[in-house]
C-alpha positions in Angstrom: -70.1 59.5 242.4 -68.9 56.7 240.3 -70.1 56.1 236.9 -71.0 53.3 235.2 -71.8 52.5 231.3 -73.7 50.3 230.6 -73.5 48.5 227.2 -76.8 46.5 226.6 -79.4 46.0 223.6 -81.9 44.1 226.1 -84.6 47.2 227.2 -85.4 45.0 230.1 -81.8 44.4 231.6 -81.5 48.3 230.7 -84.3 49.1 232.7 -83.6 47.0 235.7 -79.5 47.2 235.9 -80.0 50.8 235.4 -82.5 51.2 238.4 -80.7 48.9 240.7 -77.2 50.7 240.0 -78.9 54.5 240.6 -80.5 53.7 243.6 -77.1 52.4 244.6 -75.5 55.8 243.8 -74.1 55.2 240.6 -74.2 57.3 237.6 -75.0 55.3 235.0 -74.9 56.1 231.3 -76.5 53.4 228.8 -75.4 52.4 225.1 -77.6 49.8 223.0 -75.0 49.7 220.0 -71.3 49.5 219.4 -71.4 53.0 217.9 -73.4 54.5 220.7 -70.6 53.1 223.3 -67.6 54.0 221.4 -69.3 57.8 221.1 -69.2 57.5 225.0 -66.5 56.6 225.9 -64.6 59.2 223.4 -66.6 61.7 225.3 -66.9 60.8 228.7 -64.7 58.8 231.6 -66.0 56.0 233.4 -64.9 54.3 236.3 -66.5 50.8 235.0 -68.3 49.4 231.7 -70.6 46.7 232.0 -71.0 44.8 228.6 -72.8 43.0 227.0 -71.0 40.5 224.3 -73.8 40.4 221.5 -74.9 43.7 220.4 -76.7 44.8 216.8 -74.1 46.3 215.4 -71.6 44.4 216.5 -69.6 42.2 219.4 -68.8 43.9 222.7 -65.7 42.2 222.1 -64.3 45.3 219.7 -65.5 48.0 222.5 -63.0 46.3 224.9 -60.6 46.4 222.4 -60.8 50.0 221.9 -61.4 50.5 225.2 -58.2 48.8 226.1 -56.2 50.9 223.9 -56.6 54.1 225.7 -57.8 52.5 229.6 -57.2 50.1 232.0 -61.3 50.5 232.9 -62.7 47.5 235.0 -64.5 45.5 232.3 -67.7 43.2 233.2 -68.8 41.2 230.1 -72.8 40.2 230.6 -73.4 37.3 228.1 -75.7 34.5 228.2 -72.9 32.5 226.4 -71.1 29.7 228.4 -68.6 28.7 225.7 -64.8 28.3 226.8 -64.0 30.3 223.8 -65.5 33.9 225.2 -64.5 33.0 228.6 -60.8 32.6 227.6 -61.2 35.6 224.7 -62.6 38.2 227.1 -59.6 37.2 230.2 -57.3 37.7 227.8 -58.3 40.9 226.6 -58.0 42.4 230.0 
């Protein structure tokens, strides 16, 4: 089974990304903060993080940094943002 986190502060994205993905087969695990992610993904593997760019504590941005420094995971960024500036930020992170 594949596993996905999912990196989100929205309860109601939560809710319905996390249904949709289990009844899909995928094990998902789900992070509302920057701290709660990074906690994760010290602890656990995934095989894809989807990731959401605005969180309370901070900018999904740093989690693909760190992420990046120890995995070529398959990043997704979820953002409501259209500006050129994330678009081109996040592609070149990886």
């Amino acid at each position: 089974m594949h596993r996905i986190l999912l990196i989100e502060d929205d309860l109601s994205l939560i809710d319905g990304l996390e249904f949709s993905l289990q009844k899909n087969g995928f094990e998902v695990g789900v992070a509302r903060t920057v701290k709660e992610a990074l906690a994760q993904l010290a602890a656990q593997k995934y095989d894809l993080l989807l990731l959401d760019l605005t969180l309370p504590d901070g900018s999904g941005f740093e989690i693909c940094r760190k992420a990046r420094q120890t995995s070529n995971v398959p990043i997704i960024f979820l953002t409501a943002s259209d500006e050129e500036v994330n678009v081109v930020m996040g592609l070149d992170m990886g």
